[in-house]
N, C-alpha and C positions, 0 to 999 in steps of 0.2 A: 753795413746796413745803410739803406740810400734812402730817404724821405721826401716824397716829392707831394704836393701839394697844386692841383689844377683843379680850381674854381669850390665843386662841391665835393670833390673826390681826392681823397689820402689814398698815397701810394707806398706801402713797405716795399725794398727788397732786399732780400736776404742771399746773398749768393745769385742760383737761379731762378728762387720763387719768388714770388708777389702776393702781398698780400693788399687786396683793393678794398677801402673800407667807402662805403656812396653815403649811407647814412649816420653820420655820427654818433648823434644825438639816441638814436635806436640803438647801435652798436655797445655806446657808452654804458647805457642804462640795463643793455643785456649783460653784458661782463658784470657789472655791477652786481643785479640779480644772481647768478653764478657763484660769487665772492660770496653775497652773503648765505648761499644754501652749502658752500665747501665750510664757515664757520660754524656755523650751527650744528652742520652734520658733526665735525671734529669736535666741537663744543661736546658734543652730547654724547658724542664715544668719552672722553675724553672724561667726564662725570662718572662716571662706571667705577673707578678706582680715586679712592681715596686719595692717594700721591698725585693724581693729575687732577684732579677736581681744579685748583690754582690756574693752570693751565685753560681751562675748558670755562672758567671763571672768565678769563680776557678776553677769549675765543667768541663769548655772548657779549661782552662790551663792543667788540671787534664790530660783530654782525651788526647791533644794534643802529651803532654810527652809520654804518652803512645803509640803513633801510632811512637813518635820514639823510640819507645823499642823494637816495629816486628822487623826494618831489622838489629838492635844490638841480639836478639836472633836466626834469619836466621846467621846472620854472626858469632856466637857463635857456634849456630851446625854446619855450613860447617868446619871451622877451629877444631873441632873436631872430626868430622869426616876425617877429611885430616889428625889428628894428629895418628889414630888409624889404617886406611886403606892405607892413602896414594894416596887414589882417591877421586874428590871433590864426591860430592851430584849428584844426578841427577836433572833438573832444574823442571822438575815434582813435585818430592816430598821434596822442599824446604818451609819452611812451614816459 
């Protein structure tokens, strides 16, 4: 795996593919979102049966954390973006 890095743009590659990531901060916040709808989901199967309840228990702490990681990565990219430009975000594409 090769990791290159030019200006605004991450570059994976993996053998012969690439993977080009332009916006971070969006990309981040999407995975993010994702992570927390695969815990919740498994969370919630996972309450169904008495023996996993334990499990499906950590699964909703798991998520939780997570859903306070958006507005620590929203507030990450505004304050970087204020660091670079000097004007905040637009509240549109706050992500």
């Amino acid at each position: 795996m090769d990791i290159a890095e030019n200006g605004r743009t991450l570059t994976l590659t993996v053998g012969h593919a690439e993977l080009v990531v332009r916006r971070r901060y969006e990309a981040l916040s999407i995975a993010n979102d994702v992570l927390i709808g695969i815990w919740f989901v498994v969370g919630s199967v996972l309450f169904l049966s008495d023996a996993t309840s334990y499990a499906g228990t950590w699964l909703f702490v798991v998520g939780s954390i997570e859903m306070l990681i958006r507005p620590v990565i929203r507030l990450a990219r505004h304050l970087h973006l204020r660091r670079i430009s000097g004007n905040p975000p637009e509240a549109g594409h706050d992500f």
